[in-house]
Every structure is written in C-alpha cells, then in structure tokens.
C-alpha positions in Angstrom: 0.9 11.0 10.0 0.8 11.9 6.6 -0.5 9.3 3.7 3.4 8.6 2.7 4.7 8.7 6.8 1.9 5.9 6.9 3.4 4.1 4.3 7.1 4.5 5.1 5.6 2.7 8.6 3.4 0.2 7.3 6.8 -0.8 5.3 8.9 -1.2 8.8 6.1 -2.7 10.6 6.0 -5.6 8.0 9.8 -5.9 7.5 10.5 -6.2 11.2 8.0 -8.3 11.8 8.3 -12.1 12.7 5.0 -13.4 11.7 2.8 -11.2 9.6 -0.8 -12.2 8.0 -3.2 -10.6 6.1 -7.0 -10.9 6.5 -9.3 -9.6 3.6 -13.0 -9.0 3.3 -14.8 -8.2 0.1 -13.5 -4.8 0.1 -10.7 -6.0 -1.3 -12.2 -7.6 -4.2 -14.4 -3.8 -4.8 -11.7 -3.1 -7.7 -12.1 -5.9 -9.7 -15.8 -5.5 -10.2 -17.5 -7.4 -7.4 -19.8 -6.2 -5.8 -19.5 -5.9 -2.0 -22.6 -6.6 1.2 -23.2 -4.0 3.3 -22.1 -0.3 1.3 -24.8 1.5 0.2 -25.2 0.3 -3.3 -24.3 -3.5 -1.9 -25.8 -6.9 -2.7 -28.0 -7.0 1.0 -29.3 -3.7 -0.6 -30.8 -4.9 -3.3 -32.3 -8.5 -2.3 -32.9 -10.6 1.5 -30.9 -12.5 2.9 -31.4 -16.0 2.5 -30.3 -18.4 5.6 -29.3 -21.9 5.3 -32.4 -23.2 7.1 -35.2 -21.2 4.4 -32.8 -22.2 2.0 -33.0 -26.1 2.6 -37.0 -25.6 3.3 -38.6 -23.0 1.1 -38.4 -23.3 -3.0 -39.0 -19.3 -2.8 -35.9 -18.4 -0.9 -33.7 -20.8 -3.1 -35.1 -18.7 -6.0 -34.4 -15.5 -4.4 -31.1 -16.6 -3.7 -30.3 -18.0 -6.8 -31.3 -14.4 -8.4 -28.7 -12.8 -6.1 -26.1 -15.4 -7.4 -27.0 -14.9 -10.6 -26.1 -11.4 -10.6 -23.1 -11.8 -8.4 -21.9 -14.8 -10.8 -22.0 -12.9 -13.9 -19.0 -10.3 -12.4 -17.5 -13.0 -10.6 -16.9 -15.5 -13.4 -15.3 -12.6 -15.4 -13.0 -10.8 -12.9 -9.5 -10.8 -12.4 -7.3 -10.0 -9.4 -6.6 -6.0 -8.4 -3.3 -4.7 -7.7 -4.1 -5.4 -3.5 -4.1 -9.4 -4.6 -1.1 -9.3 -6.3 0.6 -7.2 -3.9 -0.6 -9.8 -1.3 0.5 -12.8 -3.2 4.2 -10.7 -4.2 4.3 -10.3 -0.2 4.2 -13.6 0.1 6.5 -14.8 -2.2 9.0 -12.6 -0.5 8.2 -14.4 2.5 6.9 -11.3 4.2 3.4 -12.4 4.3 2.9 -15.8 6.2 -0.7 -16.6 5.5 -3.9 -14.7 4.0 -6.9 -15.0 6.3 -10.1 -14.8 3.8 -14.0 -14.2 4.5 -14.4 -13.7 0.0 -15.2 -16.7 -1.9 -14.4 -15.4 -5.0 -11.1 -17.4 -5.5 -9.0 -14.2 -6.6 -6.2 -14.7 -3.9 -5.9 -18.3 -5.6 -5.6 -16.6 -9.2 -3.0 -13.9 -8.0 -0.9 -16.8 -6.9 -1.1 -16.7 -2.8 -0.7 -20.4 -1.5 -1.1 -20.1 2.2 -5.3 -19.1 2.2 -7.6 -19.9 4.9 -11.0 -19.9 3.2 -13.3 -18.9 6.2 -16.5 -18.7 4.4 -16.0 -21.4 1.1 -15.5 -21.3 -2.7 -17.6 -19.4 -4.8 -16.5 -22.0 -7.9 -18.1 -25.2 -6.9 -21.8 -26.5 -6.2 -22.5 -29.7 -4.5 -26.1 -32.0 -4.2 -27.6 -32.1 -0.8 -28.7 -35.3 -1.6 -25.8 -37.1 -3.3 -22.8 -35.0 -2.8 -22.5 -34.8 -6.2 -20.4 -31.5 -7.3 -20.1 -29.3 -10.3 -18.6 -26.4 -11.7 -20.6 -23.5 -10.9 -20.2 -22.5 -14.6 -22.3 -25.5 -15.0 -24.9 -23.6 -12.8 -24.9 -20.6 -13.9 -25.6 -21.8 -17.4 -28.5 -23.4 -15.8 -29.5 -20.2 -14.5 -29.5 -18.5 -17.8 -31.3 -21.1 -19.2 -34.3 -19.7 -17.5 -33.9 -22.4 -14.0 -34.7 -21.2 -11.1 -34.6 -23.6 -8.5 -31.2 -25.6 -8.8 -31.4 -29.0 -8.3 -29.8 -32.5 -9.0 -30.4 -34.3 -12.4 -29.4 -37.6 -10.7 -31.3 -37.5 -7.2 -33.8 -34.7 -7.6 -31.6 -33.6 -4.3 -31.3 -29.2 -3.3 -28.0 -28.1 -4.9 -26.0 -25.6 -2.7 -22.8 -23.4 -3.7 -19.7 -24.4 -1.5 -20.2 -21.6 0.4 -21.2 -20.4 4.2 -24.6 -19.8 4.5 -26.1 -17.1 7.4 -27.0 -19.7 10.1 -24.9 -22.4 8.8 -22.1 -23.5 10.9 -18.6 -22.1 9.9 -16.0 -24.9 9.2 -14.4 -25.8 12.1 -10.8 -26.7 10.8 -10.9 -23.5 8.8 -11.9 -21.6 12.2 -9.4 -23.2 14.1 -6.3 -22.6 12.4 -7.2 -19.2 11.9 -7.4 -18.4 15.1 -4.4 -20.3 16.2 -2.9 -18.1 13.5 -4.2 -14.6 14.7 -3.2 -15.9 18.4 0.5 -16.1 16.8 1.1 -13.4 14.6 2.7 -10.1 15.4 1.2 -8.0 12.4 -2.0 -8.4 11.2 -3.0 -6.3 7.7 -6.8 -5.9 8.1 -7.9 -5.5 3.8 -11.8 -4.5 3.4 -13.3 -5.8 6.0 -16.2 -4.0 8.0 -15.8 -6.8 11.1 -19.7 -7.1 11.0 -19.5 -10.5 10.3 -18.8 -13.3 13.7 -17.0 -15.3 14.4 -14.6 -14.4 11.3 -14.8 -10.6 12.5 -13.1 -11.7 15.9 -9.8 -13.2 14.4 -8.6 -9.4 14.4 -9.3 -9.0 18.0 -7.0 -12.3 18.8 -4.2 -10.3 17.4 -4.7 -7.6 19.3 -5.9 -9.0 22.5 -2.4 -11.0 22.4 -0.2 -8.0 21.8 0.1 -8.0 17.9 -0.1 -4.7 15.6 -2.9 -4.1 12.9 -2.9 -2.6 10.2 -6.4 -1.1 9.0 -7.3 -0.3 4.9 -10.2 0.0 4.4 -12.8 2.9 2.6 -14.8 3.3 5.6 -14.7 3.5 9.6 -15.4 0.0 11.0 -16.1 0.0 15.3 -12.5 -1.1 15.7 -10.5 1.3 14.5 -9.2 1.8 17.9 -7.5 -1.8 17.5 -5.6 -0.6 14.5 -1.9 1.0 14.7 -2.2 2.5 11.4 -5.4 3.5 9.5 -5.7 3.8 5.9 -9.1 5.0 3.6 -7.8 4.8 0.5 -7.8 2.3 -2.6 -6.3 -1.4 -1.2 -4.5 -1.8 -4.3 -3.3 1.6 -4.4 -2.1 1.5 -0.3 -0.7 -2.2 -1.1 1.4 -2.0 -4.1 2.6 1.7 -2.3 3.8 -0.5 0.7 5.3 -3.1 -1.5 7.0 -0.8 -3.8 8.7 1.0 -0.7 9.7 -2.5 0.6 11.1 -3.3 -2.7 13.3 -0.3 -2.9 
C-alpha cells in the first residue's frame, strides 16, 4: 500500500471499529521539542541511567539525575502539544478513541484536552518528599536547580525529593497496570504512536491486543521487533499521519 491507501485504511479500521485505544511513547512528543531515550542523539546517550535503588542511596546518582532533569525540564516546561496530540484528543471527542494508553510523563495529552489517559510511568509536573510526602510543583524544583542545587531535598524533613515519576527498578503502579491491560485485552484497534516496545511491562500491553485478536496500527520513525504484530505500518511524522487520518475521517 501506498502512503494515502494506508491512510484511507487506517480511516475504516478506526471507524468500524468497536473499541479503539491509542498507546504513545515519547515519539510522539519528538515534535514538540522533547527529547526522546533511545535514538541516537537521545537522553540515555548523553548521561546513565539512574535506578531507583542508587537514587534513594547514592548523593552522586541523584546529582547525575538531577542534571538529566535539568535539561529535560527546561524543553518540557516550555512545550506545547503537536498536531498527533490534538488529533488524539479530537479522536476522542468524536468518540472514536476510547482511551490513550501513555508511557510519556510530559502531560501534553492532558494539555491537548484527552480525558481518558492511563499514565503508565507518572507525571513529569510534580515532586514529592521521601520523607514527608510533602509535594511541589516541579517549577519549584527546577528553580532550585538553576539556583545552582544539586541534590534536591526537603526544606521541612531534610527527606530525598523524587519527581512523580517511574524510576528503572521501581515498581510500576499496579492500578495503572491493571486497567491497561484489561483495556488492551478488550480493544479491537490499537494505534501504537512512538513507541520502540523496549520498555516491560508497558511494552507488552500491544501484545494483549494482538494475542486476543485486535488490529494495530504502527507509527512510528523507526522499525521496532514487532512490526509483524502491526496491520498497518507507518514511518512518517505522528502528527502529519494523525491529523491525515483524522482529516479523511472528518470528510
């Protein structure tokens, strides 16, 4: 198939189907300025990986982590939804689009007005104390890191403060988890937005939906190992492939 026979089919799949979600990685987020993990020129390039357990024991992984976020926090606190979030939330709206399945944490489903989000892996916009459970803005900590801090932690309780985020090696929230497998288990249509699957167990919702006879849909840049799952395959632009979808389902 052609790029527009793609389309024209991506357009049926959804319109016929009887329960369709959407599950977006950080490719999706690529065109609004944030930076994704794994691509060549991606954050795990550039610094380590910090896991939860150096990050709760070792004052020089909290500062190497709190460089990454730095950097990461100065695009994120800025950026804006893309034309693939507000074709997503527009999907929804229509009632097309049941739920939207998310590994990001950068809250730009939220600002592109989806309502039904699973957030797999946390919120990028709040911190919370270790010690007192204490939580603040994470404009708060970011000033904090421009003020030349570089280990983050509580004014009241001296306790480790964390971003609201999954951690490597921390468990993933259960609740989350559950209902988004339940959901994959359910679901007919699955559109599969930036994602390289690398990451478990959030990387295995996919398979659910195609282990229990659903269709997936595939857009992302690059080849992930499970093409083979996907009905339709698309390497261009999310927001381009998304509003071209949404457009043909609107006319």
């Amino acid at each position: 198939m052609n790029y527009q026979e793609k389309i024209k089919k991506s357009a049926e799949l959804i319109k016929n189907s009887r329960f369709a979600i959407a599950f977006t990685g950080a490719g999706i987020s690529t065109e609004s300025g944030i930076p994704d993990f794994r691509s060549s020129d991606g954050i795990w390039k550039r610094f380590k990986i910090v896991t939860y357990q150096e990050f709760l024991t070792k004052k020089d992984a909290r500062e190497e982590f709190w460089r990454m976020k730095q950097e990461l926090l100065r695009e994120l606190l800025g950026a804006k939804p893309n034309k693939a979030h507000n074709a997503l939330a527009e999907l929804e709206q229509m009632g097309l689009i049941r739920y939207v399945i998310t590994q990001n944490i950068d809250g730009l489903h939220e600002q592109a007005g989806s309502k039904n989000i699973i957030l797999l892996h946390g919120s990028n916009h709040e911190a919370i104390c270790l010690g007192c459970d204490k939580t603040f803005p994470i404009s708060n900590i970011y000033a904090r890191l421009n003020e030349g801090e570089k280990d983050i932690l509580c004014y009241e309780c001296g306790g480790i403060i964390k971003p609201k985020v999954v951690f490597f090696g921390e468990p993933m929230p259960q609740k989350e988890l559950f209902l988004a497998s339940s959901l994959a288990s359910q679901c007919d249509l699955m559109l599969v937005i930036g994602s390289s699957l690398q990451v478990e167990p959030a990387a295995s919702i996919p398979r659910i939906t195609f282990k229990n006879g659903g269709k997936l849909i595939f857009v992302n840049k690059s080849e992930t190992d499970w093409d083979y799952m996907a009905e339709i395959i698309f390497h261009q632009s999310a927001g381009e492939v998304l509003m071209d979808i949404l457009n043909r389902l609107k006319n």
